[in-house]
N, C-alpha and C positions, 0 to 999 in steps of 0.2 A: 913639456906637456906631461901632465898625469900616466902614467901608465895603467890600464884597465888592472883590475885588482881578478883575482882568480875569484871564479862564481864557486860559490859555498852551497848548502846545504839547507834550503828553507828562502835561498835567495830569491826577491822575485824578479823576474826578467820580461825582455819583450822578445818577439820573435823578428826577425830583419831579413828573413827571404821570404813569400808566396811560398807555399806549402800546398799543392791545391791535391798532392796525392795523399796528403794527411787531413784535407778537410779544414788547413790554417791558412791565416792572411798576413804577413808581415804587419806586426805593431799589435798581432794577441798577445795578451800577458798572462802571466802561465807563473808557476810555485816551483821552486826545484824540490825533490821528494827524496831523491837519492843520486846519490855523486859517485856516478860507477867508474869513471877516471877523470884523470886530468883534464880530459876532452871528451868526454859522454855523461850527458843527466838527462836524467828522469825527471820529464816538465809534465807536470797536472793542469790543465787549462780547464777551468770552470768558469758557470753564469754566472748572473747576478744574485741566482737561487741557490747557488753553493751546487749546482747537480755538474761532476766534472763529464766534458763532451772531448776532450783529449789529453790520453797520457801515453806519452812517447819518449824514445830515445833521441835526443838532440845533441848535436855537436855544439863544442864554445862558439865555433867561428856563425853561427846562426843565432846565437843569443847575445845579446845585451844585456848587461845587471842593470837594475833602477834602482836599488841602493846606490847612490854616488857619492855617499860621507862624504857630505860638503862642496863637489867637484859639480861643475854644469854639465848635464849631459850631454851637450851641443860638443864640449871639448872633449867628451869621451870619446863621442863618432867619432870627431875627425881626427883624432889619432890614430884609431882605428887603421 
């Protein structure tokens, strides 16, 4: 199975826990903005109006890439 590729910079991601003290729902999709380590970004989650309602520090293990160059997402999870 594929191995998850490291989230980059401008990546866009979904969110995979309830977040309910940040005001997020597993499966928001959010921008990466800044790549503060190997394990912390900077997600921009905005509306449909471009006005963003959350920007936070996130860890990898709480986001999924949806960039999947080629790969089913289904086979990302579940190697996961």
């Amino acid at each position: 199975m594929p191995s998850q590729s490291p989230i980059q910079l401008l990546d866009t991601v979904a969110l995979l826990p309830d977040l309910p003290e940040l005001g997020l729902s597993a499966g928001e999709v959010g921008a990466v903005v800044e790549v503060l380590s190997e394990d912390a970004f900077e997600v921009e989650f905005c509306d449909e109006s471009g006005y963003t309602y959350g920007l936070h520090t996130l860890r990898a293990h709480q986001l999924v890439r949806l960039h999947t160059q080629g790969h089913a997402l289904r086979t990302r999870l579940e190697a996961a």
